[in-house]
C-alpha positions in Angstrom: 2.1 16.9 31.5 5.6 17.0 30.4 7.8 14.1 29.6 11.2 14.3 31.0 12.8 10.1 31.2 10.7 6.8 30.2 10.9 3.8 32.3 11.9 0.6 30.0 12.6 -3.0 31.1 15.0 -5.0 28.9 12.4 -6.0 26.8 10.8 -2.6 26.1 14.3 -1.0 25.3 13.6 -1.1 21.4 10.3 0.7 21.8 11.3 3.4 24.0 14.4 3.9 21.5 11.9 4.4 19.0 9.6 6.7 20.3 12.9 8.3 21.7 13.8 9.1 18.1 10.7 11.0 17.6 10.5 12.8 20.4 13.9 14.2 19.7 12.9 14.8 16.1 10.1 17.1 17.9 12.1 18.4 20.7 15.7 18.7 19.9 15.7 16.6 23.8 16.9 13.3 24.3 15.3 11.5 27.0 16.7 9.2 30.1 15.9 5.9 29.8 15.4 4.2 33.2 14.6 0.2 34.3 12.5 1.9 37.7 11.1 4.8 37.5 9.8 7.9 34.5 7.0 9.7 33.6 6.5 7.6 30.3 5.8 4.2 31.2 6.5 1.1 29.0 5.2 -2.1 29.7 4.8 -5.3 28.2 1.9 -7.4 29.8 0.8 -10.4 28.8 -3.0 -9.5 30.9 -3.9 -7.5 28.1 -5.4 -8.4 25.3 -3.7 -8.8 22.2 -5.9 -6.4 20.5 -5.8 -3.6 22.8 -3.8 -0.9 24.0 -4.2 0.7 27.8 -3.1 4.2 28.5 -3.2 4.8 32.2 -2.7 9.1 32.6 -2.0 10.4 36.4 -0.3 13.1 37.9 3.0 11.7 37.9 3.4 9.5 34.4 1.6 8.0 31.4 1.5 4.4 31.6 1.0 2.0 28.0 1.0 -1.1 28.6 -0.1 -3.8 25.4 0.8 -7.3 24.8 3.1 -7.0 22.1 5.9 -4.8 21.0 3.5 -3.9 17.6 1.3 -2.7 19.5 3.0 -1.0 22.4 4.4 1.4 20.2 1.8 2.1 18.4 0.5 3.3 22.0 3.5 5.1 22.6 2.9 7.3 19.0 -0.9 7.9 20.5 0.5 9.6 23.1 2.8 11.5 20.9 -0.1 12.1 19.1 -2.0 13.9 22.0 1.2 15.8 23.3 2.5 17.6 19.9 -1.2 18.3 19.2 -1.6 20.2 22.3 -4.3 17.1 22.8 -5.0 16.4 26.9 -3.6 12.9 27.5 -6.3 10.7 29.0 -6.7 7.5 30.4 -8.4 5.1 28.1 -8.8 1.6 26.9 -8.5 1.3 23.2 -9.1 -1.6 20.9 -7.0 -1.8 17.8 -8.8 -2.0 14.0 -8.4 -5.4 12.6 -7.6 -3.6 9.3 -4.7 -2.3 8.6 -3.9 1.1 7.1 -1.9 1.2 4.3 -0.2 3.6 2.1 1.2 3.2 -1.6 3.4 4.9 -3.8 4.1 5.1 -7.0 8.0 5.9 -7.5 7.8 4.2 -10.7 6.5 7.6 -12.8 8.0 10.0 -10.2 11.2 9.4 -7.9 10.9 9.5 -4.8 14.3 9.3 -2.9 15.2 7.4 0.6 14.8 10.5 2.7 11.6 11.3 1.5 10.5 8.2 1.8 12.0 7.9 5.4 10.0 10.8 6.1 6.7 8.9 4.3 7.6 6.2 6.7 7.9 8.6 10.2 4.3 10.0 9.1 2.7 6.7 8.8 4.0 5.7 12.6 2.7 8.8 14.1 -0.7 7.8 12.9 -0.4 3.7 13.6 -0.2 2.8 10.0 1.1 -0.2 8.9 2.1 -1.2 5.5 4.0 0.7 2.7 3.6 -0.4 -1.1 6.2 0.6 -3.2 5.0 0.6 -6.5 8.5 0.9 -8.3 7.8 -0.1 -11.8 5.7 2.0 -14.4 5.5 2.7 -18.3 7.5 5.8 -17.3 9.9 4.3 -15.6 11.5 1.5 -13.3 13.4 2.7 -10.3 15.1 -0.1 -8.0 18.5 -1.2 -9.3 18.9 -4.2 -10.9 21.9 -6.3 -10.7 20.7 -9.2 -13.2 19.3 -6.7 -15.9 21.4 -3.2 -14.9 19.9 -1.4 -18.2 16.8 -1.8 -16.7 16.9 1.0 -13.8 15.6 4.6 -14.6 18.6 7.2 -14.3 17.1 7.8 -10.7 16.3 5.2 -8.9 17.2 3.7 -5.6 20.1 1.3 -5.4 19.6 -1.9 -3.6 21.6 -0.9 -0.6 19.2 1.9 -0.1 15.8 -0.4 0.0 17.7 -2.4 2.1 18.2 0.5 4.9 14.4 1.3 4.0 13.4 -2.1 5.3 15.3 -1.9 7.9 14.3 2.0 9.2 10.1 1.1 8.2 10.6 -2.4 10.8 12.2 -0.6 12.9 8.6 1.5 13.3 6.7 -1.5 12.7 5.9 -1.0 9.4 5.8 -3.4 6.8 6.9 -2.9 3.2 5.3 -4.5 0.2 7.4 -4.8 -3.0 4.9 -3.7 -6.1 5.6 -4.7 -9.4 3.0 -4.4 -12.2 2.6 -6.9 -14.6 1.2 -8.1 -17.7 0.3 -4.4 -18.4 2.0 -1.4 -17.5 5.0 -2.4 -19.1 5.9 0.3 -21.4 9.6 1.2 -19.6 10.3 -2.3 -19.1 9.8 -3.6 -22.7 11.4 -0.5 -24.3 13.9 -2.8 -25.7 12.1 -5.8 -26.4 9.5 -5.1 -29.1 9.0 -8.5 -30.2 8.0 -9.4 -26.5 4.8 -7.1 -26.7 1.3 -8.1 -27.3 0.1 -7.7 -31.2 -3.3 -5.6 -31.0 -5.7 -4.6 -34.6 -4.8 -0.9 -35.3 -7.8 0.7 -37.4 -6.5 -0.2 -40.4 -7.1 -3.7 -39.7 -3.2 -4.4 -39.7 -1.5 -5.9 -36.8 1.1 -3.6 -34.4 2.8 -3.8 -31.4 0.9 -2.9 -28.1 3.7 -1.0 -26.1 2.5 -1.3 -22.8 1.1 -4.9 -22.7 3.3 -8.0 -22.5 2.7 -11.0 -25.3 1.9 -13.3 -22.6 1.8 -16.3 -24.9 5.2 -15.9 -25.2 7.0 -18.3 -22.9 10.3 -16.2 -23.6 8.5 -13.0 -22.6 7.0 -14.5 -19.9 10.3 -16.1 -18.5 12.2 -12.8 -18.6 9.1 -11.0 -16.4 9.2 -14.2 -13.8 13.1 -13.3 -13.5 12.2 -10.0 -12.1 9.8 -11.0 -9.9 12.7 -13.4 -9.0 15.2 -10.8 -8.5 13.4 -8.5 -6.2 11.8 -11.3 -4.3 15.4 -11.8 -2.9 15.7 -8.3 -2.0 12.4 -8.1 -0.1 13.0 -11.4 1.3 11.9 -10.3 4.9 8.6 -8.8 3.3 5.4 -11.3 3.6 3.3 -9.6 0.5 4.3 -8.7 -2.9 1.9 -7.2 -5.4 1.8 -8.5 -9.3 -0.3 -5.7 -10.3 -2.4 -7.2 -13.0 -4.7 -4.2 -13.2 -5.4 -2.1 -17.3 -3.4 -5.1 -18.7 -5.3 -4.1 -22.1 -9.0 -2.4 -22.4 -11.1 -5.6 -21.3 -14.0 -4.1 -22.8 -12.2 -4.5 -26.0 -10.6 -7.6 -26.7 -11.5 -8.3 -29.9 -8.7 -5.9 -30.8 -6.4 -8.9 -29.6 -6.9 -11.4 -32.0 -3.6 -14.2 -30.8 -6.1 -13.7 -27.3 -9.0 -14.6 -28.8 -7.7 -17.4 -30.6 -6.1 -19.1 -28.5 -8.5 -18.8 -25.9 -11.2 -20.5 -28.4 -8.9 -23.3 -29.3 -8.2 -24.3 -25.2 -11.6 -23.3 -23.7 -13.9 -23.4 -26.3 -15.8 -21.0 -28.6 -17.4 -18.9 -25.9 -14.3 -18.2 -24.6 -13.5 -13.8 -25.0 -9.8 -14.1 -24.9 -9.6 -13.2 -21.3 -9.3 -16.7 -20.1 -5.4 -16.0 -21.5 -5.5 -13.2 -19.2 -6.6 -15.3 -16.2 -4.2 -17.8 -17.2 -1.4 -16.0 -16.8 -2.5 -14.3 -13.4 -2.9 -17.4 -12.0 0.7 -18.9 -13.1 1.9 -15.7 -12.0 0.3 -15.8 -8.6 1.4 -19.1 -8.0 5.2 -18.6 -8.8 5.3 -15.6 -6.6 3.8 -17.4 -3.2 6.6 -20.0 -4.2 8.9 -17.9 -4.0 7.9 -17.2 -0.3 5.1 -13.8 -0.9 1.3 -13.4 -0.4 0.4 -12.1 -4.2 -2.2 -8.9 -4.3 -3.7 -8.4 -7.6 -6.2 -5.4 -8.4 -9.6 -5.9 -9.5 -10.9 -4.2 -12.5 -10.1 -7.2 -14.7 -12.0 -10.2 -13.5 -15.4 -11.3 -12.9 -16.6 -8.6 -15.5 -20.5 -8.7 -15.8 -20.1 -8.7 -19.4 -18.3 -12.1 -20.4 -18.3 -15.4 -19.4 -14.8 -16.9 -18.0 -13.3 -19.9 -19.4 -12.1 -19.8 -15.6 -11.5 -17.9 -12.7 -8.9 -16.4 -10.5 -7.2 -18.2 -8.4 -8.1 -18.2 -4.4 -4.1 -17.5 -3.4 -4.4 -14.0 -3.5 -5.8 -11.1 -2.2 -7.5 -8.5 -3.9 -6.9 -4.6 -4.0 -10.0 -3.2 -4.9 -9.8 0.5 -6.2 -12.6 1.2 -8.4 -15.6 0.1 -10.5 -15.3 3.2 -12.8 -16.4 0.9 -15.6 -20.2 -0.3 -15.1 -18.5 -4.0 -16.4 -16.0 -4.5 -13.7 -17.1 -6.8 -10.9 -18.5 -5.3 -7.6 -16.9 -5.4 -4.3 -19.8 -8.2 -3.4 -18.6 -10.3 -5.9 -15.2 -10.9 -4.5 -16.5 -10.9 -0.8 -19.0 -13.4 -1.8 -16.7 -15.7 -3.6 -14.4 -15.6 -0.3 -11.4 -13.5 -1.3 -9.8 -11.0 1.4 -10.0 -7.3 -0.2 -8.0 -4.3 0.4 -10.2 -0.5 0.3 -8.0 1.5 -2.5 -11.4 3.3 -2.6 -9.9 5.6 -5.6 -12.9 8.4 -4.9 -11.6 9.1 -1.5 -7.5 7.9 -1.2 -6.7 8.4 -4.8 -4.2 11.0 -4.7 -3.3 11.8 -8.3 -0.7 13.7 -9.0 -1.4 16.9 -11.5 -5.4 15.9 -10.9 -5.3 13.9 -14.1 -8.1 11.5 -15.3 -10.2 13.3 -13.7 -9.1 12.9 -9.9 -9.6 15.4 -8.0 -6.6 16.0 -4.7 -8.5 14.1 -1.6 -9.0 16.4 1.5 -8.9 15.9 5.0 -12.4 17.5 5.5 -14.0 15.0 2.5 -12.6 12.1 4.6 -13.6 13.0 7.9 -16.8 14.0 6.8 -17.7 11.1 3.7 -16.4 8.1 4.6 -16.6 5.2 6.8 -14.8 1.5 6.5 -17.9 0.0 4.9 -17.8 2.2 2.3 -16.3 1.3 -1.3 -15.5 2.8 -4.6 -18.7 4.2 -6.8 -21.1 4.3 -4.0 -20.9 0.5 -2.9 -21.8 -0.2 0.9 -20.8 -3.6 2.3 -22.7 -5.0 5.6 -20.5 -4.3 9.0 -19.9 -8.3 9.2 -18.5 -8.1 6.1 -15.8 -6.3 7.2 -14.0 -9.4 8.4 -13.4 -10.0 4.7 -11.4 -6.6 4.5 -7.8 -7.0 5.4 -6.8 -2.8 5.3 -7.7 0.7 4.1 -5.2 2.1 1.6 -3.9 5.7 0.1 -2.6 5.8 -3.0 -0.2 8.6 -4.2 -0.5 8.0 -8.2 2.7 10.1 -10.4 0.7 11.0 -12.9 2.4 14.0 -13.4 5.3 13.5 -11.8 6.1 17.4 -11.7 3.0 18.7 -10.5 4.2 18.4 -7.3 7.4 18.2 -5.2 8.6 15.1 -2.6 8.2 17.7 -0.2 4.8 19.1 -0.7 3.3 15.2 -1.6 4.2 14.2 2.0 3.1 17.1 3.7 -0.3 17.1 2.0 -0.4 12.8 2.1 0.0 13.7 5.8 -3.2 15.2 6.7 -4.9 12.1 4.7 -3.0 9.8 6.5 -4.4 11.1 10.1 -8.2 11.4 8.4 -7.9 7.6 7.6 -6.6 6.7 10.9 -9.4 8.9 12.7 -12.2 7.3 10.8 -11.1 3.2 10.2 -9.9 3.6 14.2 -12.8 5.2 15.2 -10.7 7.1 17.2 -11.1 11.2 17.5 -7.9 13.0 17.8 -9.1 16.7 17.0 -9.6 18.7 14.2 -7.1 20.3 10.7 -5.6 22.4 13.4 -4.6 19.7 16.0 -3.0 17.6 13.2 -1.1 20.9 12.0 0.3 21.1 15.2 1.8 17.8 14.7 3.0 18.5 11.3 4.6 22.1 12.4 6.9 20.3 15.1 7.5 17.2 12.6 9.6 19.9 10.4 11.9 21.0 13.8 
């Protein structure tokens, strides 16, 4: 059927704006909204449960009714769904994932300005996403302005005034946005000017140098300056509940032998079994624990603790949750591990949502088809199946668009092909069949108008 007005009460008003946006976006029309009558039907009702959605299709409107706002919109972009896809509208009774859907990306090797970013954020309501990481720090580059430390900024980079309208366009479409900055490792832009803040690694010589990318996290100075920009931002994403610390490639675990202040001190505190990655863990931990006092849920990724290979001194700290992306290296912990020891994961599962740009380290570009057809929400990086009750212990499914190269590929041509990921993951964690590459084309065709 066509939609021509939608019938909105008081408290539905902000929904039916929303989807009204959309459907203008799509249609170049602007519909009526009406308090008693319309052929899209908004309605808030406390009778259903908070987990589902009802669609009610007749001859005369489309009803959705849901028990919270969240969740009636995220009806309202189902039946958006089904009417730019050329899709039949049809009654139905649907029960929302308890994971969320997620989508990352890094602006911090590759700029991403606020109207692509804006238009990341329209994709990922159309298919009932729900979190955006912004991953705005990198070796290459750092692009958030700063106010406390303004050298610190990349030459493009988003000014605070612009994350601000960010948050304020992504909550506006229910989507939540989780500040990302990466630390002790990944540091290269950050400590450009700062050598004696960086960690002192063997070269093959034997003599000592300066580790670039890798903070000297002994050094309370160092330490202190990286805490003040966790500070910083965690005043300009004051409304946001999560912030990720990174933590991930701090130095190659495998080797830390190469790190001799590590080592060291780690024997002298926890004793001569200790590897040096105690330090490591150490300063996870403190980190963790200053962030969710500033008022944020940490995230950490995974590859660095619980390695097979050592013994820890001790052990990450229970106050975050963990983004699991890969267990490339046979000496990184598997997903079990963390699920047994009673953390909440995230699935970064980098051999199906890793988009790399350029198809460096060996990435190949994700596909809808490999999606739809390979994986399922029990299934984790390198092969690694978890039981279906374990999924309780998974808190969403995540994308990831890695700048690898940043000019492989254009803003424009990154969220048209993230796009067709986006509604594979939503298909498959949903369990919820919307059609096939041609149906979602549809969508993205009119998304251009």
């Amino acid at each position: 059927m066509t939609i021509t007005s939608i019938q909105a009460s008081n408290e539905t008003l902000a929904c039916a704006k929303a989807f009204n946006r959309f459907w203008q976006r799509f249609t170049g029309e602007v519909l009526p909204l009406q308090g008693e009558q319309g052929d899209l039907v908004l309605q808030l009702d406390p009778t259903v449960p908070q987990d589902q959605i009802l669609i009610t299709a007749a001859a005369d409107a489309i009803t959705v009714a849901a028990e919270n706002e969240s969740a009636l919109f995220k009806g309202t972009m189902m039946v958006l769904q089904r009417l730019l896809g050329k899709v039949a509208v049809i009654s139905e009774t649907i029960t929302l994932s308890p994971q969320k859907k997620l989508l990352m990306v890094d602006m911090g090797r590759k700029f991403f300005p606020l109207t692509t970013l804006k238009e990341l954020v329209d994709s990922l309501a159309i298919f009932n996403f729900d979190q955006l990481q912004l991953h705005f720090s990198e070796n290459e580059g750092f692009r958030i302005e700063s106010e406390r430390y303004p050298w610190l900024a990349s030459a493009e980079h988003l000014t605070k005034a612009e994350v601000r309208e960010l948050i304020q366009y992504a909550q506006a479409q229910h989507i939540e946005i989780i500040p990302d900055f990466d630390s002790p490792g990944h540091l290269k832009h950050v400590l450009a000017d700062k050598p004696e803040w960086r960690l002192d690694k063997l070269a093959e010589d034997g003599t000592l140098v300066k580790d670039e990318k890798a903070l000297d996290i002994l050094n309370p100075e160092a330490v202190a300056f990286i805490w003040s920009i966790y500070e910083e931002y965690a005043q300009l994403f004051v409304d946001c509940r999560y912030f990720h610390v990174g933590a991930d490639e701090f130095v190659p675990f495998d080797d830390l032998h190469n790190y001799p202040t590590l080592a060291n001190y780690a024997a002298e505190k926890y004793g001569p079994e200790a590897s040096g990655i105690e330090v490591f863990i150490e300063y996870v931990n403190k980190t963790v624990a200053y962030v969710r006092q500033l008022g944020f849920i940490p995230l950490v990724w995974n590859d660095g603790f619980y390695r097979v290979n050592r013994t820890e001194g001790l052990h990450l700290t229970k106050d975050c949750m963990i983004s699991y992306w890969t267990r490339w290296n046979k000496n990184m912990a598997p997903i079990q591990t963390f699920i047994d020891l009673g953390y909440t994961v995230i699935n970064h599962n980098d051999n199906y949502f890793y988009y790399v740009l350029g198809e460096h380290a060996s990435y190949t570009y994700p596909t809808y088809e490999k999606i739809m057809t390979g994986w399922t929400p029990v299934d984790f990086p390198q092969q690694q199946v978890i039981n279906e009750d374990q999924l309780t212990s998974v808190a969403a499914n995540a994308i990831a668009i890695w700048s690898d190269i940043p000019d492989a590929l254009t803003p424009a041509e990154v969220v048209e092909n993230v796009f067709y990921l986006m509604a594979a993951l939503m298909q498959k964690a949903d369990q919820r069949l919307l059609g096939d590459q041609d149906v979602i084309r549809n969508i993205y065709q009119g998304l251009l108008q």
